[in-house]
Residue frames relative to the residue before (quaternion, step in Angstrom):
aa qw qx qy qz dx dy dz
X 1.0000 0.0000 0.0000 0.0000 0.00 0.00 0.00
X 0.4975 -0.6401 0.5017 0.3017 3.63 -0.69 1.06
X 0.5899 -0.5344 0.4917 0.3531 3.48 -1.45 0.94
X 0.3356 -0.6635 0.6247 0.2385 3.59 -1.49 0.74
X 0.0378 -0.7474 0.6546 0.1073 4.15 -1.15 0.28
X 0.4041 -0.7117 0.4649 0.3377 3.17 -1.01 0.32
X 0.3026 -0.8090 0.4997 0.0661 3.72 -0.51 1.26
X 0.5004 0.5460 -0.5420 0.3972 3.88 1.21 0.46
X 0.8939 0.2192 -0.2296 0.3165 3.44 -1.50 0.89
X 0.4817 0.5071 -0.6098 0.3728 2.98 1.00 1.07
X 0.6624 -0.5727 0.3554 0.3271 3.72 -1.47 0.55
X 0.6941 -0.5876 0.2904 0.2978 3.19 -0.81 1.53
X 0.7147 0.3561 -0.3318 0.5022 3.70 0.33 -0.64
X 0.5722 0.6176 -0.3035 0.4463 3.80 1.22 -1.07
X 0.5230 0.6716 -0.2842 0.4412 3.47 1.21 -1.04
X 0.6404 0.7093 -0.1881 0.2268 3.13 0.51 -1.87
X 0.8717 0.3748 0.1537 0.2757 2.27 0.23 -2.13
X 0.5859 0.4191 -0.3475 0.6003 3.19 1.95 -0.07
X 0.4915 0.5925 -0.5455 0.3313 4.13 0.82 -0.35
X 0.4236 -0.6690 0.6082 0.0560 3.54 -1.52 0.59
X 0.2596 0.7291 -0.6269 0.0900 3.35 -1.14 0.29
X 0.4691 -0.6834 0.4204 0.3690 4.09 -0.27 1.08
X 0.8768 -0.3469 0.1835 0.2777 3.38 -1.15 -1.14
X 0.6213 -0.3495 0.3506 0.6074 2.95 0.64 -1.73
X 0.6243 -0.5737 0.3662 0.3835 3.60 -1.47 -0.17
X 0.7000 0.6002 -0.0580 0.3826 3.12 0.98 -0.19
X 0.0944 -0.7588 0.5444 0.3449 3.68 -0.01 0.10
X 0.4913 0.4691 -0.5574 0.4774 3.77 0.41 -0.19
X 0.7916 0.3304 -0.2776 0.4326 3.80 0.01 -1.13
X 0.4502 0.6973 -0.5465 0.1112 4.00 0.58 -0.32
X 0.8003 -0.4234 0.3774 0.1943 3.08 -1.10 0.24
X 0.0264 -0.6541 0.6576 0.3728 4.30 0.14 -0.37
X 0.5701 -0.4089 0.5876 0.4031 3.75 -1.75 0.22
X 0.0526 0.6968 -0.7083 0.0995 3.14 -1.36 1.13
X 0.2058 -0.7116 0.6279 0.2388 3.70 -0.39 1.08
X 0.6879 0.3294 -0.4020 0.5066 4.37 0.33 -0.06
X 0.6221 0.4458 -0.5916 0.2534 3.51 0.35 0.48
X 0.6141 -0.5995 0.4327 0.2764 4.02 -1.46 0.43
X 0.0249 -0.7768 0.6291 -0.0106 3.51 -0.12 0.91
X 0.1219 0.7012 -0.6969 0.0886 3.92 -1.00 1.09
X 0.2006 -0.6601 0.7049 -0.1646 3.30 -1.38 1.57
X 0.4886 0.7140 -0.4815 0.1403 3.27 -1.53 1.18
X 0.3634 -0.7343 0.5732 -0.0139 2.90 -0.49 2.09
X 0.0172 0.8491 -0.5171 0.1060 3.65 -0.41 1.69
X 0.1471 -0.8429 0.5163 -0.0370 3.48 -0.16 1.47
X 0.1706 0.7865 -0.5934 -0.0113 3.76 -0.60 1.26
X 0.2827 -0.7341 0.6046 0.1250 3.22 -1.19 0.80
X 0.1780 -0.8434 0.4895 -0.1320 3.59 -0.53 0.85
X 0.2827 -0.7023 0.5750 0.3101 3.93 -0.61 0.63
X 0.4334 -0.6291 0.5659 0.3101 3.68 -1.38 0.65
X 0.7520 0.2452 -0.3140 0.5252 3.74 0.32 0.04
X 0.2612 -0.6339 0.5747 0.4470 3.05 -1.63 0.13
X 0.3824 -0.5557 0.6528 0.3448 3.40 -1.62 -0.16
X 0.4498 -0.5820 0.6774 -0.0053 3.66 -1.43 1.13
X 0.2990 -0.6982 0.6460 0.0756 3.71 -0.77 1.76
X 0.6319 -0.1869 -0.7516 -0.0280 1.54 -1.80 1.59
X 0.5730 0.6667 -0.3508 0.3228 3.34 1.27 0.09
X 0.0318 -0.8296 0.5028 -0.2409 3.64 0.71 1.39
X 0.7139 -0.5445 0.3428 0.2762 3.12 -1.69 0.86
X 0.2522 -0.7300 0.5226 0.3610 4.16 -0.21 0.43
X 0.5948 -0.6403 0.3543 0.3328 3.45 -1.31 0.28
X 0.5811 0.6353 -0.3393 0.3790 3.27 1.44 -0.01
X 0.7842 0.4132 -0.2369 0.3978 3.22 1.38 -0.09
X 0.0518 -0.8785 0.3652 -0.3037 2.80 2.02 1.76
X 0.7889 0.2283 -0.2310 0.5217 3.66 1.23 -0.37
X 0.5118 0.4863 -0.5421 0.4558 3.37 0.69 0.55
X 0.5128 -0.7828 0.3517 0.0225 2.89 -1.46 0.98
X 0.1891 -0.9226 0.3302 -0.0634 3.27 0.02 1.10
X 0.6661 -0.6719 0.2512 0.2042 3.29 -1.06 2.02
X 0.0621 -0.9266 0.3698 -0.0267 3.59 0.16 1.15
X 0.3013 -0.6264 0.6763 0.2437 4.31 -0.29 1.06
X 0.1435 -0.6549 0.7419 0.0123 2.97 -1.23 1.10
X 0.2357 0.7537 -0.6123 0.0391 3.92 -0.84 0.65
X 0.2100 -0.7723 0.5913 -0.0990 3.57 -1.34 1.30
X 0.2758 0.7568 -0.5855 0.0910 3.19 -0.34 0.73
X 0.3005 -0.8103 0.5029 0.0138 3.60 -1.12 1.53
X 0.2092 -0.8194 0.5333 -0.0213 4.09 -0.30 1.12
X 0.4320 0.6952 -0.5694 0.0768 4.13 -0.34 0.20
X 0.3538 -0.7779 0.4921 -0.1658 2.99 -0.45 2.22
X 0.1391 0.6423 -0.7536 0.0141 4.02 -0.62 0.70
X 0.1211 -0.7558 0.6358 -0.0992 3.10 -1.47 1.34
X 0.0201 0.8005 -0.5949 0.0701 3.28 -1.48 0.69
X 0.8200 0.0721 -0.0770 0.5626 3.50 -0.60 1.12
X 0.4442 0.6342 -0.3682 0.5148 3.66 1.22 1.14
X 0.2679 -0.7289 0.5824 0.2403 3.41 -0.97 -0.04
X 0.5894 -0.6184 0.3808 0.3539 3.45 -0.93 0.96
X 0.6902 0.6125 -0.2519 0.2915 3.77 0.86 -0.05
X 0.5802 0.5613 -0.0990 0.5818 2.37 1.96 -1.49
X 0.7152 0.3666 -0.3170 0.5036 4.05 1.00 -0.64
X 0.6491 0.4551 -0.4209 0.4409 3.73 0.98 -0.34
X 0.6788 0.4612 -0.3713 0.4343 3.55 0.99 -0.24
X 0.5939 0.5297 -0.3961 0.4580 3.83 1.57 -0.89
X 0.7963 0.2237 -0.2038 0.5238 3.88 0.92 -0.80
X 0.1924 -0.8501 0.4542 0.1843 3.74 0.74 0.24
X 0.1018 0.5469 -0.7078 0.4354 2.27 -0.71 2.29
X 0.0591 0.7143 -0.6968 0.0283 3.39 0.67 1.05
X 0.6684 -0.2652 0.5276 0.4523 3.48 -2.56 -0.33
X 0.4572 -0.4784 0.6957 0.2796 3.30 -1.65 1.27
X 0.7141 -0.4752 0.5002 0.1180 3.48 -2.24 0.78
X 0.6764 0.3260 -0.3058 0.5854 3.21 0.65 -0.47
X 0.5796 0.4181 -0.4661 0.5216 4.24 0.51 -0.14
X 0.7951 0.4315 -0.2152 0.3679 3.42 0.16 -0.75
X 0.7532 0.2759 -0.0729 0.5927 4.14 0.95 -0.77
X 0.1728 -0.6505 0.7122 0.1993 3.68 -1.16 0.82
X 0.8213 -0.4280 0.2651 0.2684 1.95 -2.50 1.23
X 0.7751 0.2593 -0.1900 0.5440 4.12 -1.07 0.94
X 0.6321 0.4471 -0.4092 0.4828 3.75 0.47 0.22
X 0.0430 -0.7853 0.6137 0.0699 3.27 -0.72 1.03
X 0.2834 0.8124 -0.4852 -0.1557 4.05 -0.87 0.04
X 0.8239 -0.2185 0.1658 0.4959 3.58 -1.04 0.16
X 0.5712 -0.5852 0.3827 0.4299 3.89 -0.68 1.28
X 0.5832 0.6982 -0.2202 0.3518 3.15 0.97 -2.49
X 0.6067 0.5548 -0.3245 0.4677 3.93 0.26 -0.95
X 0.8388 0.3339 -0.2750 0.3306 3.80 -0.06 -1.00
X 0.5430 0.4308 -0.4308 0.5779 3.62 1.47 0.36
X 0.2253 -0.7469 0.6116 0.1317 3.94 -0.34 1.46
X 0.0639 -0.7137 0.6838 0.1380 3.73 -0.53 1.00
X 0.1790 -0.6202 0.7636 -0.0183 3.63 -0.97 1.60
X 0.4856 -0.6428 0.5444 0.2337 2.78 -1.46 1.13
X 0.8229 -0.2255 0.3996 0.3353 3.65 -1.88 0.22
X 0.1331 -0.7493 0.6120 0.2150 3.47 -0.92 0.18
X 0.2007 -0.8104 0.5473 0.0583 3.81 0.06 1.17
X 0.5243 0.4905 -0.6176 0.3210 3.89 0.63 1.26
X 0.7069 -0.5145 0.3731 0.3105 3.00 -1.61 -0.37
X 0.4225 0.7140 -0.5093 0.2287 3.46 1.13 0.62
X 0.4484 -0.6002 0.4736 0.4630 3.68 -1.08 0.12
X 0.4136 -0.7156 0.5507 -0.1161 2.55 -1.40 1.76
X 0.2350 0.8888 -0.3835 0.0879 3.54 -0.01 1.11
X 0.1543 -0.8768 0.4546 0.0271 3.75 0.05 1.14
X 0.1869 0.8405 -0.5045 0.0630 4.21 0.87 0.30
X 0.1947 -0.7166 0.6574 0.1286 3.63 -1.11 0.56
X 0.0912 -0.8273 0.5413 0.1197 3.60 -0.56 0.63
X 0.6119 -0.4565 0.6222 0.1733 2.71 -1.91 1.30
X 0.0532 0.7941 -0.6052 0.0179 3.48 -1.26 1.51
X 0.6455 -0.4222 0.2876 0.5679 3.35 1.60 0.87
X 0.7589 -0.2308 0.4506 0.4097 3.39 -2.25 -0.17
X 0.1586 -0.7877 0.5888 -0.0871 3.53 -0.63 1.42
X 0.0235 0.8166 -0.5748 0.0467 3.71 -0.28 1.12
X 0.2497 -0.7576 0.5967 0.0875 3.55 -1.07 0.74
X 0.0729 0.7718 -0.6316 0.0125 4.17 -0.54 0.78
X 0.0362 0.7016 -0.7085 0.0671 3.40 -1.01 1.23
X 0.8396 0.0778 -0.0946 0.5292 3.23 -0.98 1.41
X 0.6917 -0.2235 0.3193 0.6080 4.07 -0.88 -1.44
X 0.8064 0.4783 -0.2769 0.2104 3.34 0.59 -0.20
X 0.1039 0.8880 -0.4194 -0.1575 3.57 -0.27 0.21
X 0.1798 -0.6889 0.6866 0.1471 3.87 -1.57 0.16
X 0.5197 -0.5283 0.6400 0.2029 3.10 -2.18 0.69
X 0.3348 -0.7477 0.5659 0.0929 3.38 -0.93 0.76
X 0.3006 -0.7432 0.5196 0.2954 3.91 0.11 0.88
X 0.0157 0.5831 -0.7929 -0.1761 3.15 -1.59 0.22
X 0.2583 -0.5930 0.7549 -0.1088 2.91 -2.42 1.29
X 0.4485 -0.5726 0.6185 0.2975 3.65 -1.19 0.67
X 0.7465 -0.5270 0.3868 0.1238 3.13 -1.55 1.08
X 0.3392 -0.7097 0.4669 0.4041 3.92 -0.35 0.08
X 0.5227 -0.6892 0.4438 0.2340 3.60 -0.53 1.29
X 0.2264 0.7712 -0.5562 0.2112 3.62 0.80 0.60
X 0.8919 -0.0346 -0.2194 0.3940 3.72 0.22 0.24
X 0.6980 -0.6035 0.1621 0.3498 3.54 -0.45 0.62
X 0.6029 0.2442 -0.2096 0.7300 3.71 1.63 -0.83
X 0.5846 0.2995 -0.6108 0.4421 4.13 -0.16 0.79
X 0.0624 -0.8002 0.5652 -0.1905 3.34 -1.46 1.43
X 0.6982 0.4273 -0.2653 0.5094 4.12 -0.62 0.06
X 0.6059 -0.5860 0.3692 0.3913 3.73 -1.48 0.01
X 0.1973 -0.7045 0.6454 0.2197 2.77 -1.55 -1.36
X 0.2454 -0.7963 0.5042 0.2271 3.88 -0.54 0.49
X 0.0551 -0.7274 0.6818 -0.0543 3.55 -1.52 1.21
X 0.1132 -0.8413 0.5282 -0.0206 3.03 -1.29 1.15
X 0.3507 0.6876 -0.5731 0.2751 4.06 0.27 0.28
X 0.6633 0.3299 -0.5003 0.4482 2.31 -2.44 0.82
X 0.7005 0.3629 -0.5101 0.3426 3.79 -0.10 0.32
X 0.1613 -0.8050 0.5613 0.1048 3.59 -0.96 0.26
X 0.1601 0.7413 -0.6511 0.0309 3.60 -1.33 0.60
X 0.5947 -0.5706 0.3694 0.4294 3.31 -1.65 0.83
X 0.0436 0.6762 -0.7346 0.0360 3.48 -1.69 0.19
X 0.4281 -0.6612 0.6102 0.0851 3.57 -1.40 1.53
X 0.5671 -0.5909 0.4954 0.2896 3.09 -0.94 1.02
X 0.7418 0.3807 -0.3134 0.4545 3.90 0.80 -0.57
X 0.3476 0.7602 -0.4422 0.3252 3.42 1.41 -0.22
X 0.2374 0.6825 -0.6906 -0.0295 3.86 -1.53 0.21
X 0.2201 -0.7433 0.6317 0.0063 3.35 0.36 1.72
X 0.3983 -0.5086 0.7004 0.3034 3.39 -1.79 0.68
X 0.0961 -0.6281 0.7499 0.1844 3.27 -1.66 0.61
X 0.1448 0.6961 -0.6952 -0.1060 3.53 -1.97 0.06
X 0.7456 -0.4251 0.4958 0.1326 2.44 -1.91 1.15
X 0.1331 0.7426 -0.6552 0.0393 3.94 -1.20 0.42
X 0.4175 0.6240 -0.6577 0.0617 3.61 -0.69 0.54
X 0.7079 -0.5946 0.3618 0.1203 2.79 -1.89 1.16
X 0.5350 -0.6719 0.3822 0.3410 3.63 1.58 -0.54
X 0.3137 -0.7626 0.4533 0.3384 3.49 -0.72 0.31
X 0.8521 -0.3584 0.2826 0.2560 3.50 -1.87 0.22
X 0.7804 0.1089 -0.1774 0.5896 2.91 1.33 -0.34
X 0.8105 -0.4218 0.1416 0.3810 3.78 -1.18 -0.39
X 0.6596 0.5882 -0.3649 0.2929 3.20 1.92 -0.03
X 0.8087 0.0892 -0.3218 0.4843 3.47 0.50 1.38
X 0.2477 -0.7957 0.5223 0.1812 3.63 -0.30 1.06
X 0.8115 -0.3436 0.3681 0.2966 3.19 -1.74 0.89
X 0.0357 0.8358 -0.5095 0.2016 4.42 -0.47 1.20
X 0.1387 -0.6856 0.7141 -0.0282 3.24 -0.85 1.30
X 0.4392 0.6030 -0.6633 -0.0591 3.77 -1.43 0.81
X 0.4508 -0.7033 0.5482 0.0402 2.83 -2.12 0.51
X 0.0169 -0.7542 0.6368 -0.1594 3.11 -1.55 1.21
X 0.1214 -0.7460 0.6353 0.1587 3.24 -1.49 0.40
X 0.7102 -0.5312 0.3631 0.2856 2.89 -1.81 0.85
X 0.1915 -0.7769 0.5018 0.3285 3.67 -0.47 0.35
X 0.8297 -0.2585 0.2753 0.4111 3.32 -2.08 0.46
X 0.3863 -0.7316 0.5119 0.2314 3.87 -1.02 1.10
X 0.9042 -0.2410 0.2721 0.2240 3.52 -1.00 0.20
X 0.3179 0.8332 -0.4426 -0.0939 2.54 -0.65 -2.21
X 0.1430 0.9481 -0.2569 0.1213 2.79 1.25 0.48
X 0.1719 0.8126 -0.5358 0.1519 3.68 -0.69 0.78
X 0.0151 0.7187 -0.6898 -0.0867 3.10 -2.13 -0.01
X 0.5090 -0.7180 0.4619 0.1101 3.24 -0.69 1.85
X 0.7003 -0.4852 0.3278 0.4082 3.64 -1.32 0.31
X 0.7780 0.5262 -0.0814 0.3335 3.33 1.08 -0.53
X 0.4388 0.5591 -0.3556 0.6070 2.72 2.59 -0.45
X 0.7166 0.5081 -0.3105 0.3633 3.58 0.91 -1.22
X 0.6675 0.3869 -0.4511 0.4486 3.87 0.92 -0.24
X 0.3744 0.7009 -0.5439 0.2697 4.14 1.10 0.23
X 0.4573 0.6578 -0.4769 0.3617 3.43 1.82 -0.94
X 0.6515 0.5994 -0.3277 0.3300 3.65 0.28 -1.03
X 0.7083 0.3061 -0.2230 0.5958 3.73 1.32 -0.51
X 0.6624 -0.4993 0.2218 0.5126 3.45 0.91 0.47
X 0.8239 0.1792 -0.3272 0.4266 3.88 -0.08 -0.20
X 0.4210 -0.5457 0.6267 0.3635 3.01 -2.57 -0.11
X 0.2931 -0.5984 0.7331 0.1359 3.05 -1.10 0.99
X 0.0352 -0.7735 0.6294 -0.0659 2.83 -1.52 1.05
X 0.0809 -0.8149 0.5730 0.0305 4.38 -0.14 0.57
X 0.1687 -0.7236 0.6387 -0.2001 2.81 -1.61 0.88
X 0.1896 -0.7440 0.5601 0.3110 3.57 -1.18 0.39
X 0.7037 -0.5692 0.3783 0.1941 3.21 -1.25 1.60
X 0.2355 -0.7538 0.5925 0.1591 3.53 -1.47 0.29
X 0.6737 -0.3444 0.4183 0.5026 3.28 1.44 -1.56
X 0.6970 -0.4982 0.2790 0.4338 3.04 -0.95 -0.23
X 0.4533 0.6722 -0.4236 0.4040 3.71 0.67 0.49
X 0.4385 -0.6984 0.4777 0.3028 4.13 -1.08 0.22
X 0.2093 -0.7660 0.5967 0.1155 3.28 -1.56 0.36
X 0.2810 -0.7714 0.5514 0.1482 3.70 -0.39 1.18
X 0.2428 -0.6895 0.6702 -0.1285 3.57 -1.10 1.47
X 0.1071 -0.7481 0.6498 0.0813 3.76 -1.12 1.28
X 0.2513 -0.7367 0.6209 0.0931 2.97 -0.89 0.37
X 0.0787 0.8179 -0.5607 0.1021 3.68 -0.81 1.22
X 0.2529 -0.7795 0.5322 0.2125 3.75 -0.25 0.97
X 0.4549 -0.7182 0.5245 0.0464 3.29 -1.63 1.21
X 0.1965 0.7919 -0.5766 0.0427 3.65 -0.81 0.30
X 0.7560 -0.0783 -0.0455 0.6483 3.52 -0.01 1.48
X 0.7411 -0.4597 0.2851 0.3977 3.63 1.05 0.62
X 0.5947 0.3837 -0.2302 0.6679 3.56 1.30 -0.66
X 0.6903 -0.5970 0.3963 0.1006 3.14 -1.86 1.20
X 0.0624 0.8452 -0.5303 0.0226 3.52 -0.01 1.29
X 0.7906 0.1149 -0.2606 0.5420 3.78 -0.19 1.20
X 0.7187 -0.5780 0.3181 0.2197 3.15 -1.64 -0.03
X 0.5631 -0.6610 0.3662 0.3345 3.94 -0.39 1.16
X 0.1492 -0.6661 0.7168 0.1421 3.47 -1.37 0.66
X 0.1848 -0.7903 0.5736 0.1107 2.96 -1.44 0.37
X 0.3651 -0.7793 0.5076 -0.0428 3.49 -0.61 1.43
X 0.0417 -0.6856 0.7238 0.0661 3.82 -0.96 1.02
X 0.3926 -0.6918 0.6029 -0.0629 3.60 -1.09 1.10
X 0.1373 -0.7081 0.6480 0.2446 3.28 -0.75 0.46
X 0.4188 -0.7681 0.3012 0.3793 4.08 -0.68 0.62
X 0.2173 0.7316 -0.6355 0.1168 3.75 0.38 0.56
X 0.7576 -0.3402 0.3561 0.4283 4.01 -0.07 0.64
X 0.8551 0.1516 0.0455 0.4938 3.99 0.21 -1.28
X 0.1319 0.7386 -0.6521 -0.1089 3.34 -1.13 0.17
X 0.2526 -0.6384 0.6896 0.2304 3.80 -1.49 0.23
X 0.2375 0.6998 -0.6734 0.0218 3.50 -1.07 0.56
X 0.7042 -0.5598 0.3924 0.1915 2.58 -1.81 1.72
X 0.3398 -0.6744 0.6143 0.2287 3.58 -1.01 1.17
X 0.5803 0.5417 -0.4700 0.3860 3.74 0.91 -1.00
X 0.5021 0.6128 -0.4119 0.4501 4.46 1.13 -0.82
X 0.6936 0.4700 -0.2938 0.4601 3.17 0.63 -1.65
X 0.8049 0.4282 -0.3012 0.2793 3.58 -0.02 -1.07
X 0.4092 0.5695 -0.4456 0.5564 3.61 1.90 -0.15
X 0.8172 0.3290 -0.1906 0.4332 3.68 0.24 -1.00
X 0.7146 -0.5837 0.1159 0.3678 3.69 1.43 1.39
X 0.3788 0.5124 -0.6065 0.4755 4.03 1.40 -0.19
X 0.2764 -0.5966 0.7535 -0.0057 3.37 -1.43 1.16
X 0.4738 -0.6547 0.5075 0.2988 3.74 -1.49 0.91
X 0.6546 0.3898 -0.5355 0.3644 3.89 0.66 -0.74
X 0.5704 0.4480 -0.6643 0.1806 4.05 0.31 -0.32
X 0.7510 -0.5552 0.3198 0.1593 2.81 -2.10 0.93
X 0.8046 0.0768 0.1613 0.5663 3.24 0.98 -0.77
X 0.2235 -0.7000 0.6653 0.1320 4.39 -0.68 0.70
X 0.2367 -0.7147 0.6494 0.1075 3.48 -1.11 1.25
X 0.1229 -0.7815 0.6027 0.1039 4.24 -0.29 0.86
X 0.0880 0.7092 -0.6980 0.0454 3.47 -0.50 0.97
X 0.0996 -0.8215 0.5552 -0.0837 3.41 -0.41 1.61
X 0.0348 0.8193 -0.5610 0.1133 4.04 -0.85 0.40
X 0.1710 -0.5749 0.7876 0.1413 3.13 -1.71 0.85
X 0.3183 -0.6536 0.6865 0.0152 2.66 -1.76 0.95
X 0.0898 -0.6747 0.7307 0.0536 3.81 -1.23 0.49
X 0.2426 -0.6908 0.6464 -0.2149 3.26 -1.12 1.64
X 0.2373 0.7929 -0.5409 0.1496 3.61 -0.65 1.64
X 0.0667 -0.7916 0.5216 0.3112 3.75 0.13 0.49
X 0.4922 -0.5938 0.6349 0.0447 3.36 -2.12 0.38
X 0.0490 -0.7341 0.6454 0.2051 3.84 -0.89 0.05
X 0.2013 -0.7778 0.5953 -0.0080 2.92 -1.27 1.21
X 0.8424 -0.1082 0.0255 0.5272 3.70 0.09 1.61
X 0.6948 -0.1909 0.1560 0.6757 3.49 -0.25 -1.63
X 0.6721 0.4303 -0.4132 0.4386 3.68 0.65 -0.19
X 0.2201 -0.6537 0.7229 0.0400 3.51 -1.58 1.18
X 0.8380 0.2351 -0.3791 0.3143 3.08 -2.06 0.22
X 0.4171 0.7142 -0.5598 0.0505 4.44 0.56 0.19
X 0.5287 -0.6768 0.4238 0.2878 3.69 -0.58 1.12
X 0.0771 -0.6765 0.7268 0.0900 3.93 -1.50 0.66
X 0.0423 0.8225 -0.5653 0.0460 3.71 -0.40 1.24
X 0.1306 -0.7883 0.6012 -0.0085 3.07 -0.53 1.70
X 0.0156 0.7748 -0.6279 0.0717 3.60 -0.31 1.09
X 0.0199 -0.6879 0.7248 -0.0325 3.90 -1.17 1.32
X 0.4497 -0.7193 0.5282 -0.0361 3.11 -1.44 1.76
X 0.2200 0.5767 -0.7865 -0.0222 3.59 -1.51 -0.11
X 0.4594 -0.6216 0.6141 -0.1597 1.84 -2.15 1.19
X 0.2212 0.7165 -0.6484 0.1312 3.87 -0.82 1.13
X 0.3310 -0.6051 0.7202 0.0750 3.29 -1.75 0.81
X 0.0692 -0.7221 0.6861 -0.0552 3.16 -0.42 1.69
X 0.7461 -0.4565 0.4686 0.1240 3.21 -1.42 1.57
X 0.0055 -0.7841 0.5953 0.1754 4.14 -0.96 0.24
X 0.2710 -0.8084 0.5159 0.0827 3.62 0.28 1.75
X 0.7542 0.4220 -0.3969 0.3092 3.36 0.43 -0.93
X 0.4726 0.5067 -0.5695 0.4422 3.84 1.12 0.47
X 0.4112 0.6877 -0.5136 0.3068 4.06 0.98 -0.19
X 0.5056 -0.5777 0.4791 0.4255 4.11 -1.27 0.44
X 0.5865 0.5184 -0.4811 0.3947 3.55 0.95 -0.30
X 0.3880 0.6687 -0.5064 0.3819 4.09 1.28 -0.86
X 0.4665 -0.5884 0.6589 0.0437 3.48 -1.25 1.31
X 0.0517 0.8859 -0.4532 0.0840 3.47 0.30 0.58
């Protein structure tokens, strides 16, 4: 089994540029070896609660062993590239920069922003965009495992070609104190352009997330307080989706956190970056994430991101007659 490293905190372009991913499915269609082409891999595991939970009414800590309904979604990318721009291939196969490479701790800006759409390159170099087929792709977290489908890309440009694997919609129980190990299994492809790869990870430390009656009237003085149980000295990325009859009415921000347990953020920040005061209600979908890279054959550094979510529906008081308006 290939050594594991830990792959949080390196710089976002630095990142890049070491992930791996082989050629193609095909030997007619491989790839030649090119030491200047861009090679980006990532096998992205998110775990997610199926309900939300509604502030102040939030999960108590005593019911840390009971076991809770869990969205399981996987979705696996290994990209060789050539005559592209790193922006243009993380937006064509999304695999944008993870939040926490890209935003310091307390800075929060529009979701939409952290996918850099670079434009086309309109010379005459060979242009070459190949996902690769790495075989039957399985996914075990904890006792449980799933197969991860793979499907052929959408033929949307003439040199981007090969598949990709997507998984949603399964569900399994998981304890809030739980931190099942997950790993990665795929069998490899038919031919030599990816060999046969085991990696591992574990789920990191859940949430818990909340906000007390008292966090929710701070709205009235301008912020959302928001609480959590702590991890250390590491960060926690927090979305942020307005609500309006329950269904999504504007566009997501995205928030990096340092992890101390609580944060306050300015609503007057938010409302520059488009949360608006009449929406009814702010949807926090908040997550650590664990980040390890793998080597696969000749290719070194391909990212496993295990990211676990919670979920809260924070109330919008300041539309209350008491709201200072």
């Amino acid at each position: 089994m290939p050594a594991l490293r830990p792959g949080r905190g390196l710089p976002p372009r630095a990142l890049a540029l070491t992930l791996a991913v082989a050629a193609c499915q095909t030997a007619d269609t491989r790839p030649e070896t090119d030491t200047d082409a861009l090679r980006l891999g990532r096998v992205h595991v998110v775990l997610e609660p199926s309900e939300d939970v509604v502030a102040p009414d939030v999960r108590d800590g005593d019911d840390a062993d009971d076991a809770i309904e869990t969205q399981l979604e996987v979705s696996a990318r290994f990209a060789f590239v050539r005559g592209l721009d790193e922006e243009f291939v993380r937006a064509r196969i999304d695999v944008p920069v993870l939040p926490h490479e890209a935003l310091r701790p307390g800075e929060c800006v529009p979701s939409a922003s952290l996918v850099l759409e670079a434009a086309e390159p309109d010379d005459n170099e060979a242009r070459e965009l190949v996902l690769l087929d790495a075989g039957d792709l399985s996914v075990r977290v904890g006792e449980s495992d799933f197969d991860v489908p793979l499907a052929l890309v959408p033929d949307l440009l003439p040199y981007m070609s090969g598949v990709e694997y997507l998984q949603e919609g399964d569900v399994m129980p998981m304890r809030s104190a739980g931190v099942p190990d997950v790993e990665v299994i795929a069998r490899g492809s038919m031919t030599e352009d990816m060999p046969p790869f085991r990696a591992q990870g574990r789920v990191p430390a859940a949430l818990e997330l909340g906000a007390s009656d008292a966090d929710l009237d701070e709205q009235r003085e301008g912020a959302l307080v928001l609480r959590w149980t702590p991890q250390g000295d590491d960060v926690i990325t927090v979305r942020l989706m307005p609500l309006s009859a329950g269904e999504a009415a504007g566009e997501e921000i995205t928030c990096v956190l340092a992890d101390h347990g609580t944060a306050r953020i300015d609503l007057r920040q938010l409302s520059v970056l488009g949360l608006s005061r009449q929406v009814e209600a702010v949807r926090v979908t908040a997550s650590r994430t664990s980040v390890v890279t793998f080597d696969v054959g000749e290719f070194t550094g391909t990212e496993l991101v295990i990211e676990r979510r919670d979920r809260l529906v924070v109330p919008n008081r300041r539309l209350t007659p008491s709201s200072a308006d």
